[in-house]
LUMLUMKOL-898889 format. One record per atom (N, C-alpha, C, CB): y, z, x; residue in three letters. Coordinates in steps of 0.05 Angstrom, whole numbers, plus 5000, padded with zeros to 4 digits. Atoms other than C-alpha are relative to their C-alpha. Glycine has a CB too. Example, Ala and Ser with C-alpha at 12.3 -4.5 7.8 and 13.67 -1.06 7.14 Angstrom:
residues 2
497650005018ALA
491051565246ALA
502450005018ALA
500150254980ALA
497649994984SER
497951435273SER
502250144985SER
500949715009SER
END
This chain:
residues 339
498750115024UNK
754461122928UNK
498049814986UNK
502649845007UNK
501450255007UNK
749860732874UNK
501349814996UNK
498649994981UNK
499250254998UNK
749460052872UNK
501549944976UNK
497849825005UNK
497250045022UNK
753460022805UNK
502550004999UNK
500250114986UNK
498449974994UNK
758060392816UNK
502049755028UNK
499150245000UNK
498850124969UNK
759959962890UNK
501249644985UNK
496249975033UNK
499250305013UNK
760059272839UNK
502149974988UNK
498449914981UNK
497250035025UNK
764559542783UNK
502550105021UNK
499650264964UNK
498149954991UNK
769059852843UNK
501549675014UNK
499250245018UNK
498850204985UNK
769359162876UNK
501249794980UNK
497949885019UNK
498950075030UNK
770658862801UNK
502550004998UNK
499450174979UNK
497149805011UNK
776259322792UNK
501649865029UNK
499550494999UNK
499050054977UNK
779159132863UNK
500849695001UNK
498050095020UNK
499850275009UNK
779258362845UNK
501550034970UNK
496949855000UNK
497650115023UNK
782658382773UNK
502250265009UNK
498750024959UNK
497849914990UNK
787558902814UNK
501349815016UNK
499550225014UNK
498550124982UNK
789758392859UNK
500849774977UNK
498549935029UNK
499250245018UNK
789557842803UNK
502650064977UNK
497149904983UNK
498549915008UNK
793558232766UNK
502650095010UNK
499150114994UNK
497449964982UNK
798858432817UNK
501649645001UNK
498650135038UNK
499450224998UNK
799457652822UNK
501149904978UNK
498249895008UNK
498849965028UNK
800657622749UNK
502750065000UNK
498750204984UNK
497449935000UNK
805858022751UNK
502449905013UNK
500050185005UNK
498350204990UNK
809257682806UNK
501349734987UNK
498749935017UNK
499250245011UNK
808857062771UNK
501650024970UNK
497349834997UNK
497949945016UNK
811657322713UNK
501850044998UNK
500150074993UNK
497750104988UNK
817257532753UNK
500849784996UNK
499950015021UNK
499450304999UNK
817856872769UNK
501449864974UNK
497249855005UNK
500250175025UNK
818056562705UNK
502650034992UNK
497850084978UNK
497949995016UNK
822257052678UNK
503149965007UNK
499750224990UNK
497850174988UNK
827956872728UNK
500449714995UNK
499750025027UNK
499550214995UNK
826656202723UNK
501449924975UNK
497849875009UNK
499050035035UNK
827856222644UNK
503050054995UNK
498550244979UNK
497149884990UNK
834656612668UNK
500749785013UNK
500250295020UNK
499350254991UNK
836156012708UNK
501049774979UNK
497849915014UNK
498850205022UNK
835655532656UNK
501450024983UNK
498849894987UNK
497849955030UNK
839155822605UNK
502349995013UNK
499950324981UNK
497150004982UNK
845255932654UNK
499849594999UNK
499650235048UNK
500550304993UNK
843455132680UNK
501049794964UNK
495649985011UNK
499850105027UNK
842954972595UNK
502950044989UNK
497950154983UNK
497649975016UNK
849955252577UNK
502549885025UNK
500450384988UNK
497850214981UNK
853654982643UNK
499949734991UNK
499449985033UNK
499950265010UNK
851054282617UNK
501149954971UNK
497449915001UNK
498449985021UNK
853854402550UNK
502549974998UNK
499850174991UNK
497550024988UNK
859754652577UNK
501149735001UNK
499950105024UNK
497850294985UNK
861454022618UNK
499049814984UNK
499549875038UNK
499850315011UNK
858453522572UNK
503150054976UNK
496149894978UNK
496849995016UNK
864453822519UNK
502749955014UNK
500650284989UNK
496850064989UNK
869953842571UNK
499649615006UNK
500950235040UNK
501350344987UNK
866353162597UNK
501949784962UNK
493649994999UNK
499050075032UNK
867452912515UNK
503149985002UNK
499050274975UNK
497549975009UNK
874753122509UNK
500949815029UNK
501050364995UNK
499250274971UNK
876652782581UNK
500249724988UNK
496949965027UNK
500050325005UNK
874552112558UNK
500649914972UNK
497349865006UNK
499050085031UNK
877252152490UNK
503349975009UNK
499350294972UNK
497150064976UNK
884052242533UNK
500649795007UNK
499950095027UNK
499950284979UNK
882151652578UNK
500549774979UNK
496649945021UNK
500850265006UNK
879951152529UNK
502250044978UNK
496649924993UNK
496450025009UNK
887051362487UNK
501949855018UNK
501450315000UNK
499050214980UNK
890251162552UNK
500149745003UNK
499350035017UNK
501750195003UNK
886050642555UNK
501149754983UNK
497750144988UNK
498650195010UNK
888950302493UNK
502450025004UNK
499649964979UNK
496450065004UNK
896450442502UNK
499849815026UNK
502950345006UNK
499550254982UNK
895050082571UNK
500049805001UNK
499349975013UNK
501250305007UNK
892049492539UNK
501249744989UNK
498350024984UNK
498050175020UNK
897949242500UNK
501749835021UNK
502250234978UNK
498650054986UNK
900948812533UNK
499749925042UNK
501350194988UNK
500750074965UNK
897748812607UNK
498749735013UNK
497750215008UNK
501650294988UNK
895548272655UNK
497849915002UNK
500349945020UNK
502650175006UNK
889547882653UNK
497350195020UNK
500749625014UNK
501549884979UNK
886848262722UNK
499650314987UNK
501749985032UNK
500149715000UNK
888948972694UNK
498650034970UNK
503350155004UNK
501750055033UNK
885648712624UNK
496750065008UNK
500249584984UNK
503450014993UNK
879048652661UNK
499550325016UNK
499049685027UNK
500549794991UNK
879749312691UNK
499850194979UNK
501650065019UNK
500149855023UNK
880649652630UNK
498050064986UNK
501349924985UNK
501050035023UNK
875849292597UNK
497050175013UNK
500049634987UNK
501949914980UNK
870649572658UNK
499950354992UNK
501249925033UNK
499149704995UNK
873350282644UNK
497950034970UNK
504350105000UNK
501049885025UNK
872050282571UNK
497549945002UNK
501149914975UNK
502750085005UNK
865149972583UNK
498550265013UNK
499249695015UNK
501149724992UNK
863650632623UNK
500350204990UNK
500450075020UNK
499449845023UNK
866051042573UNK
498350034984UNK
501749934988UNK
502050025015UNK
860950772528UNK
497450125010UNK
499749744996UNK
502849984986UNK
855750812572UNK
499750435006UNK
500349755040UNK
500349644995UNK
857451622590UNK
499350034980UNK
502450215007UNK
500949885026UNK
858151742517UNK
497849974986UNK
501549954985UNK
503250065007UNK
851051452501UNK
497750215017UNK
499449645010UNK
501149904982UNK
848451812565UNK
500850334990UNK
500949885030UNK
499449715004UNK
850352522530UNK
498750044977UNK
503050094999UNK
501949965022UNK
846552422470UNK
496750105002UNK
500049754988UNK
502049924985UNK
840652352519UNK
499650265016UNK
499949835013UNK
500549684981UNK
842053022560UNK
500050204972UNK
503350125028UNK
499649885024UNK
843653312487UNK
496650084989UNK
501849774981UNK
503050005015UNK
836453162462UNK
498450255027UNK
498049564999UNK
501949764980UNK
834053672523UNK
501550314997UNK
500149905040UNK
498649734995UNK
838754212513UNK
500750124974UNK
502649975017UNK
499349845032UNK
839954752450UNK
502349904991UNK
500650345000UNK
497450135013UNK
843954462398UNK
499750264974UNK
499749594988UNK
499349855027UNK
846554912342UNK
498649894974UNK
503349974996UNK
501350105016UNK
841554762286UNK
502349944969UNK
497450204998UNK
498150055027UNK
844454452218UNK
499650154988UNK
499949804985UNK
499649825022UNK
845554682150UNK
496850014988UNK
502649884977UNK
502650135016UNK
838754452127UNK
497250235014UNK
499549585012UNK
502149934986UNK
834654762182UNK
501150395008UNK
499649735029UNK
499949654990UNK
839655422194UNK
500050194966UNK
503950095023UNK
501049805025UNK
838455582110UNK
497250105007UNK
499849834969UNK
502750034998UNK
831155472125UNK
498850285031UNK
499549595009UNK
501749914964UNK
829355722206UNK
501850325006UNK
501049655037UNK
496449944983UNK
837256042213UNK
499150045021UNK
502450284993UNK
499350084972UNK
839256082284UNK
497349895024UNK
501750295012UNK
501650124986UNK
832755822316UNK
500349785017UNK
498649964988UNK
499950224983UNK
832655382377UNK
498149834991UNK
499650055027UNK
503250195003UNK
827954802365UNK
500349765009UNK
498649944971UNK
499950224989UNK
830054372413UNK
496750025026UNK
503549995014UNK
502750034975UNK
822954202461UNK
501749915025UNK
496949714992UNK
498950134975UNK
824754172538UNK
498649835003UNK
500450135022UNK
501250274987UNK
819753652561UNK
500049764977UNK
496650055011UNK
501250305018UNK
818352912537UNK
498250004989UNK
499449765011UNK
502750015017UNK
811153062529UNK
499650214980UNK
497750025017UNK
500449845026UNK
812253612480UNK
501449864981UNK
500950295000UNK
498450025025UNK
817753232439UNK
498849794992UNK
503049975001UNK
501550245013UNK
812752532438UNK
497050154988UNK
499449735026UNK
502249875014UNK
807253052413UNK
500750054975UNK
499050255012UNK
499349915026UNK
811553432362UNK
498949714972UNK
504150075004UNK
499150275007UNK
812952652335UNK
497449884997UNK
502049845020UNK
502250145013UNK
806252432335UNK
498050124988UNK
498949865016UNK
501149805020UNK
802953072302UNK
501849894970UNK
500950365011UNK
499349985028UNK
808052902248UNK
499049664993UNK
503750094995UNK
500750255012UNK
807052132246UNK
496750044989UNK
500549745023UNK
503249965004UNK
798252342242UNK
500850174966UNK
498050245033UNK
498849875022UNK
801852892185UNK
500249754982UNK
502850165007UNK
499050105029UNK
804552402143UNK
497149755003UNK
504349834997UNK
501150165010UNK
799051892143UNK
497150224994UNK
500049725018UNK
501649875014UNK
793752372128UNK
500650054971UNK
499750195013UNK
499449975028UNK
797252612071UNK
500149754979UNK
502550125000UNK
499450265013UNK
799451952047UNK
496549874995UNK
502549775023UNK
502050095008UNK
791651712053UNK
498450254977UNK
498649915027UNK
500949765024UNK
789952432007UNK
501449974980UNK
500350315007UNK
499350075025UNK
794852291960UNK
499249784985UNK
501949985000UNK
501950295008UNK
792251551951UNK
497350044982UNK
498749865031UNK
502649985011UNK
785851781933UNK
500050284972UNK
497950065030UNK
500049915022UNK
788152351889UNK
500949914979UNK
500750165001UNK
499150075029UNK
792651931846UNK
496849814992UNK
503849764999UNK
502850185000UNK
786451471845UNK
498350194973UNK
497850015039UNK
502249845021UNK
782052011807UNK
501250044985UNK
498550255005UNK
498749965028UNK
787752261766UNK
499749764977UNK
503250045006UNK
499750265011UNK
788651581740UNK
498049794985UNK
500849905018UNK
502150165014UNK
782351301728UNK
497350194989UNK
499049765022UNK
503149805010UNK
777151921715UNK
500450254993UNK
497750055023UNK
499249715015UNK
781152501694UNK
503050024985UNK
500150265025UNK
496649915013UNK
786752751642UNK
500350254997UNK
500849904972UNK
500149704999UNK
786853381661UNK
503250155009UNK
497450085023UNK
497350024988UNK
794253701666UNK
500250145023UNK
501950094985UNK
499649784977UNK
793054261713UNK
499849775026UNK
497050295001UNK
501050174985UNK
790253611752UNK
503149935016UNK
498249774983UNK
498050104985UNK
796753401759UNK
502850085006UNK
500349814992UNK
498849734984UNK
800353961765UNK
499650055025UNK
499250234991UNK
501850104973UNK
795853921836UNK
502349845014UNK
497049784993UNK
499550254989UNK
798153251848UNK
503850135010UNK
499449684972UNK
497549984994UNK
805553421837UNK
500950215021UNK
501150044978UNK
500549854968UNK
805254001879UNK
499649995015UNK
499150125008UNK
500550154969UNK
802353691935UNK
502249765014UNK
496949824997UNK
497750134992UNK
807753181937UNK
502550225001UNK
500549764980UNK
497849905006UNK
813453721926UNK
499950155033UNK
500150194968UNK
500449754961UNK
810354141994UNK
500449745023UNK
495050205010UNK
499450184984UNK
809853452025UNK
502849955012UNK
499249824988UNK
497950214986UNK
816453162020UNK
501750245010UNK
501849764977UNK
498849764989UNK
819553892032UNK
498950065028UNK
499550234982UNK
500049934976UNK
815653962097UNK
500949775027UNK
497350105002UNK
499150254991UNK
817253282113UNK
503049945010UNK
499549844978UNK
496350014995UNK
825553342109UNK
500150285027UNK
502650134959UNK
499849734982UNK
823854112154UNK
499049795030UNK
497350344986UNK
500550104971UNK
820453692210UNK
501849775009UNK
497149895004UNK
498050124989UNK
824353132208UNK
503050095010UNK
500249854983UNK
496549724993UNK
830953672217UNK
499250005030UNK
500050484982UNK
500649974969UNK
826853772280UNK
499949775017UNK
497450125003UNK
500250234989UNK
825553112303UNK
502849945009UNK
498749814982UNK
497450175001UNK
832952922297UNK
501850275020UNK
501449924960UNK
498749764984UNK
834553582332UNK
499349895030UNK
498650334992UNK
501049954971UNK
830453372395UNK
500049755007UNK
497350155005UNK
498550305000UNK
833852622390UNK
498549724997UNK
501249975027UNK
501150245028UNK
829752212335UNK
502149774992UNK
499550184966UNK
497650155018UNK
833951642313UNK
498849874972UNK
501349735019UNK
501349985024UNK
832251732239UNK
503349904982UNK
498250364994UNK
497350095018UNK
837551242192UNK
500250334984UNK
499249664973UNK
500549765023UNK
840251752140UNK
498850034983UNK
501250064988UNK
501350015039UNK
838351482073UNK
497150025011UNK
500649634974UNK
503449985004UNK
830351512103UNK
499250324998UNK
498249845031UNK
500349764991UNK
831752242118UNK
500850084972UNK
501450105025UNK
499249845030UNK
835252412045UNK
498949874976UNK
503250014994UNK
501850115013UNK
830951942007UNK
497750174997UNK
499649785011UNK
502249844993UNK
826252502027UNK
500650354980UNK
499950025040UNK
499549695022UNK
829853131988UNK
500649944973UNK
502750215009UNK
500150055026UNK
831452741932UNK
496650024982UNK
501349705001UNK
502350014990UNK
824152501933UNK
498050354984UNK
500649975039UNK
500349675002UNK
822353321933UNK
501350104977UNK
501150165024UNK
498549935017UNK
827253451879UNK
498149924969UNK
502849865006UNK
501250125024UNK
823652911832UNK
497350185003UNK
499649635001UNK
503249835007UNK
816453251847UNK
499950254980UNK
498650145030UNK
499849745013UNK
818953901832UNK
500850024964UNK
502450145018UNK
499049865035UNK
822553781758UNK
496449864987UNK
504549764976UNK
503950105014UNK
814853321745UNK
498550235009UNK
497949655018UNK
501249615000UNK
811954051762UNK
500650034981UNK
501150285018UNK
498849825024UNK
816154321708UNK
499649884981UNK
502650084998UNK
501050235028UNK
814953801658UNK
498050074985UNK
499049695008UNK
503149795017UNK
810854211600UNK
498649724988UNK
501150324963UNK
502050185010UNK
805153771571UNK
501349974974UNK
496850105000UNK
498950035028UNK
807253441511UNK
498149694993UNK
504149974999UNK
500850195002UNK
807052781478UNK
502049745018UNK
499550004971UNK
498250254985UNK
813052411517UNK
499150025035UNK
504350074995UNK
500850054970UNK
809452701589UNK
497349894990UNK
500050295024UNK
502050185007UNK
802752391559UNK
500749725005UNK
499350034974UNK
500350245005UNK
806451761545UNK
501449895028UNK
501349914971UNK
500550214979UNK
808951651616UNK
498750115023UNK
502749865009UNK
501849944983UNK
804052011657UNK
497849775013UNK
498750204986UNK
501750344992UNK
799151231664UNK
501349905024UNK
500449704975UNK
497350224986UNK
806450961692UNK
500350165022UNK
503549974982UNK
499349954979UNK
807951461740UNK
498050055021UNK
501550174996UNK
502550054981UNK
800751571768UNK
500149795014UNK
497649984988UNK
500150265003UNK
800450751767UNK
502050015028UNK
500949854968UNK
497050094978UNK
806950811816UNK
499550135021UNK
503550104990UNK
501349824990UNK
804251401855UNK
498049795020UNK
498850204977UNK
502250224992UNK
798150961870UNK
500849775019UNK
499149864975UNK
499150324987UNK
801750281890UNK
502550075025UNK
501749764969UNK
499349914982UNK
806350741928UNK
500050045031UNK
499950094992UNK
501249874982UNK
802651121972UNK
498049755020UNK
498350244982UNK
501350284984UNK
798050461987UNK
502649865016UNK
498549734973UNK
498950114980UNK
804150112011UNK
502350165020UNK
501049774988UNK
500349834980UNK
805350702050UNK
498749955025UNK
499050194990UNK
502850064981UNK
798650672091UNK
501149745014UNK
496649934980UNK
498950214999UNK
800949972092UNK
502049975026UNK
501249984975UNK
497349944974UNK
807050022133UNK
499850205024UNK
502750134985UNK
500949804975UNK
805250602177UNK
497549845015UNK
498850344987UNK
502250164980UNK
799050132203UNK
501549825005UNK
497149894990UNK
498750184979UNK
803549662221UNK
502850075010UNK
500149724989UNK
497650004991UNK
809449962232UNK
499250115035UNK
502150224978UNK
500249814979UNK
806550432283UNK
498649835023UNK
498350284991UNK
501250214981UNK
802949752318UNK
502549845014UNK
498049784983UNK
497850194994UNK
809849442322UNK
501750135020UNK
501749924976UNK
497949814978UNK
814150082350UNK
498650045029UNK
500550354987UNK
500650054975UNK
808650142405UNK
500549775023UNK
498250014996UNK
498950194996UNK
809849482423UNK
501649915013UNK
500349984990UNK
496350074989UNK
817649472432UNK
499650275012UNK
503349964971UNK
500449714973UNK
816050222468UNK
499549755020UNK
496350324998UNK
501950144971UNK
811649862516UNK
503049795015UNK
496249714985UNK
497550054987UNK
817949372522UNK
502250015014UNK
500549994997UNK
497349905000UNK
822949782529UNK
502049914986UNK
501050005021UNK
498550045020UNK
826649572469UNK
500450164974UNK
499549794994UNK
499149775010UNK
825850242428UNK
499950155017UNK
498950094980UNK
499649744987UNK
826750912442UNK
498050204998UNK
502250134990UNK
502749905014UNK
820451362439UNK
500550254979UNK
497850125025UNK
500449845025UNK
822451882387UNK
501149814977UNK
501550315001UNK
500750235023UNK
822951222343UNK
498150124985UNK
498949705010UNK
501449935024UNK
819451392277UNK
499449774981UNK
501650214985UNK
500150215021UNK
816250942224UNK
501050134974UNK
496949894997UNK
498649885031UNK
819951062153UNK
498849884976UNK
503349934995UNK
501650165010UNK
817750882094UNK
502149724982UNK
497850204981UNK
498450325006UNK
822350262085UNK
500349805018UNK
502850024993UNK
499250174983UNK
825449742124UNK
502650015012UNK
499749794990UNK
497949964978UNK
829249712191UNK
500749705012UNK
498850205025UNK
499550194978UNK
832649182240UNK
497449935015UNK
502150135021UNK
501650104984UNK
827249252289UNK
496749924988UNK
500150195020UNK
501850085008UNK
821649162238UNK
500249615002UNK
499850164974UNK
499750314993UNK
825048372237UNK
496849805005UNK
502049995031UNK
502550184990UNK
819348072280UNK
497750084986UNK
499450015030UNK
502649965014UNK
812448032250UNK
499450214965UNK
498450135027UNK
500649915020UNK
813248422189UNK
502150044973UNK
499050215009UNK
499150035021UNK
817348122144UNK
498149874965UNK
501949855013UNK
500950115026UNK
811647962099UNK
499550274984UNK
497349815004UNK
499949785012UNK
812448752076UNK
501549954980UNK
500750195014UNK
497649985024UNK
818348562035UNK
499649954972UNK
502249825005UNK
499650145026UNK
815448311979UNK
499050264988UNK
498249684992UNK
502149695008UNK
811148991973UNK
502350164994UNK
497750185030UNK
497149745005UNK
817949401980UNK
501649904983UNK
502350085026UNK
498750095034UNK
821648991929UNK
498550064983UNK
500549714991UNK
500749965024UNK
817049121884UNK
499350284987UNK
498049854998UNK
500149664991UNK
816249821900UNK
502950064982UNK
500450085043UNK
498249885007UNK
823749881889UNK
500649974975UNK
501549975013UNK
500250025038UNK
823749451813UNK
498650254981UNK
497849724992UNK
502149795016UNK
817549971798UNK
502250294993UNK
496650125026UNK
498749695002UNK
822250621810UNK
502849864976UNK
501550175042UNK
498149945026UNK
828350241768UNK
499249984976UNK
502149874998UNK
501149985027UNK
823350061713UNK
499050304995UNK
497749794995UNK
500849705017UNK
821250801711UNK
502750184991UNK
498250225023UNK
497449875001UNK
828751051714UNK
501249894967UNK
502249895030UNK
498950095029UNK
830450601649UNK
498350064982UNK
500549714996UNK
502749935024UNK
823450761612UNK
500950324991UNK
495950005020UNK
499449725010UNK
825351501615UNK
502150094994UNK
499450165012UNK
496849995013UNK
833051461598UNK
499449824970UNK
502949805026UNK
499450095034UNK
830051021533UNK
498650254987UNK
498249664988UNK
500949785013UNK
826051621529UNK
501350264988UNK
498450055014UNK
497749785004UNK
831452151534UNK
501050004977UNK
502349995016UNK
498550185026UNK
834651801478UNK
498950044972UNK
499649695004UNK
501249955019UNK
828851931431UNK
500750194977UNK
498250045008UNK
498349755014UNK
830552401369UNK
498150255006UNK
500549974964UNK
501849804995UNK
823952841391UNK
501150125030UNK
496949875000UNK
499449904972UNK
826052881462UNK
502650245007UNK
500749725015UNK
498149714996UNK
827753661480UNK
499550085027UNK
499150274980UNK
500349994972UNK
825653631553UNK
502249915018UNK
497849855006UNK
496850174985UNK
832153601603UNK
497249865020UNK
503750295025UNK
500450124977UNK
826653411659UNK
498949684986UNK
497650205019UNK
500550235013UNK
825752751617UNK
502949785023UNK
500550074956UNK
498650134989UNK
833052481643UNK
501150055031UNK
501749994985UNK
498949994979UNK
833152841708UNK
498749905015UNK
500750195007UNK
503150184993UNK
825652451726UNK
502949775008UNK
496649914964UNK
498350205003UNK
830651871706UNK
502549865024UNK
501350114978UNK
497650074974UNK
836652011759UNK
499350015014UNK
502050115008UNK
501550004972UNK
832352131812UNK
498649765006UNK
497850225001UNK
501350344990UNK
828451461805UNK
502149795001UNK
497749854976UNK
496850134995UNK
835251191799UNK
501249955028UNK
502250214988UNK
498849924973UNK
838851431859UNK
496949955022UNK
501650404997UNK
502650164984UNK
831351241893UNK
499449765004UNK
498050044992UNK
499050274994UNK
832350611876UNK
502349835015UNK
500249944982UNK
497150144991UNK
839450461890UNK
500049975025UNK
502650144994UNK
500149874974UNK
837950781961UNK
499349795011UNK
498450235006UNK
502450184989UNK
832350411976UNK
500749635005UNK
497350024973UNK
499150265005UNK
834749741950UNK
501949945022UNK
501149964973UNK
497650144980UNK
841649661976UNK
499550075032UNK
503250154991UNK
499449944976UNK
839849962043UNK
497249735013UNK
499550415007UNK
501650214987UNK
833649442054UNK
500449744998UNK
497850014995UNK
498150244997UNK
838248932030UNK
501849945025UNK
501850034978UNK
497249894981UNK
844149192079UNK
497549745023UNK
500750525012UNK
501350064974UNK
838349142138UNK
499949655000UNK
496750175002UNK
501350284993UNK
835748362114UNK
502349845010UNK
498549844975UNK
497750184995UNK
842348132104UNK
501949885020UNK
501250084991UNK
498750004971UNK
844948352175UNK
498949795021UNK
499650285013UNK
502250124988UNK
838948042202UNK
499949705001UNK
497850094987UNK
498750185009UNK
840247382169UNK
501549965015UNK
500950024980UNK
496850044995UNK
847447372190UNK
499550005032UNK
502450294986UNK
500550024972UNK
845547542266UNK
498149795014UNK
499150245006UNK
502250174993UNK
840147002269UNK
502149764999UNK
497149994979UNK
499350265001UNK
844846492241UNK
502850045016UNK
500149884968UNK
497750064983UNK
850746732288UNK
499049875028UNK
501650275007UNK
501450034965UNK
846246622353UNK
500149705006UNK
496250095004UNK
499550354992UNK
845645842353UNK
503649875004UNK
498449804968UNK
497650024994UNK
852845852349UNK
501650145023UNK
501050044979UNK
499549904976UNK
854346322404UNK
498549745034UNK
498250354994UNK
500350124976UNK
850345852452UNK
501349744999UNK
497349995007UNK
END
């Protein structure tokens, strides 16, 4: 037999066995995948019957309460405190197991799972998107930058607007996911985000004239001071959430937004003056282009719908980073009185 031949037979004889092993393990797998899925819908199962049980109990719960003794008060009050505690503890098995995707994500994905089984895929997903949005946010920075000071070019910002319209649209699709695989994302930071997308899109459509000339400066100008106290907040937000991780006082699919929360409180209340002014900028653009609507030239609808969108962007923004200070406030000045 030549010596070639005797190499490529002993070749062939080694990725035969590696391959037999393969297959085995693929076996394997594919049982094991059969496992979990059985394992995934029994936990479903019982967390729903689990659900309905203690919606039972903690009904019971109060008819017993009316009226009972001091000893059977404190037993009660023990019961319902475990109640809580289950019903918190199902949100957490929830975030590992297929959830029926929403309306948002089953127009978009329909019926797709996109729940991640491990931790270290769902703190990857989450920090691919947090690296996502500050990349973008430091590219947009620098494109309104050129628009603004070295070009008037419309196609230019046709660009611009387009790049924000794909943004905040891929932005509301991942966040769908995030919140699927148990993100605790307020609402208004999450729908602040399709409105957001809505406004890019009618400033797309906005034909060149003389009333998008006259506030094209203003909305660049806002764009600009935006996106900077963007950057802004994500460098420190994302220094602060590590932080309270490391603590154990968040949760790790915690997200930075681009406003203000409760747990921002410590160290970065000197943001607020940046986000108030942020939020005046969007209602002075909402009233500039409703005096514009008004004009007898003005035949553009995307003139007053620019308008409701910086509107309802404002209102959002405002009252909800009001809501947060105010609470904040109010809990600081209950505490000295509690002790």
């Amino acid at each position: 037999m030549p010596q070639g031949l005797g190499v490529v037979l002993e070749e062939w004889k080694c990725l035969e066995e590696e391959y037999q092993q393969l297959l085995e393990t693929h076996r394997l797998y594919l049982h094991k995948l059969e496992e979990i899925s059985k394992l995934q819908k029994n936990c479903s199962s019982t967390i729903l019957s689990q659900r309905s049980k203690l919606k039972a109990v903690s009904h019971l719960v109060k008819k017993c309460s009316n009226g009972s003794l001091e000893e059977d008060a404190k037993t009660l009050n023990g019961i319902n405190e475990k109640i809580k505690t289950q019903t918190n503890s199902f949100f957490e098995m929830e975030a590992f197991l297929p959830n029926k995707n929403g309306l948002y994500l089953s127009l978009v994905l329909g019926n797709v799972n996109v729940t991640l089984l491990s931790k270290q895929s769902k703190f990857s997903y989450k920090d691919e998107y947090e690296k996502f949005k500050l990349c973008l946010t430091v590219f947009l920075l620098l494109f309104s930058f050129v628009c603004y000071f070295f070009t008037n070019y419309r196609f230019l910002d046709a660009i611009l607007n387009f790049l924000l319209l794909w943004y905040y649209c891929t932005l509301t699709l991942r966040e769908s996911i995030l919140i699927a695989n148990g993100s605790r994302i307020k609402g208004w930071w999450v729908f602040h985000h399709y409105i957001s997308a809505v406004l890019s899109g009618v400033m797309l459509t906005w034909p060149d004239g003389d009333l998008y000339k006259t506030f094209r400066n203003q909305f660049l100008a806002y764009s600009l001071y935006q996106n900077f106290v963007q950057c802004l907040q994500y460098y420190y937000q994302s220094g602060c959430l590590y932080r309270l991780r490391a603590l154990g006082e968040r949760h790790n699919m915690d997200l930075t937004v681009e406003g203000f929360q409760s747990w921002m409180w410590k160290g970065m209340t000197f943001l607020l003056p940046f986000l108030f002014f942020g939020h005046f900028w969007q209602l002075f653009n909402s009233i500039s282009l409703f005096r514009m609507s008004r004009l007898p030239d003005c035949k553009e609808w995307q003139v007053w719908m620019c308008g409701l969108c910086f509107l309802i962007v404002f209102m959002g923004n405002f009252f909800t980073t009001v809501a947060v200070v105010l609470h904040k406030v109010k809990s600081r000045n209950c505490k000295p009185k509690s002790l």
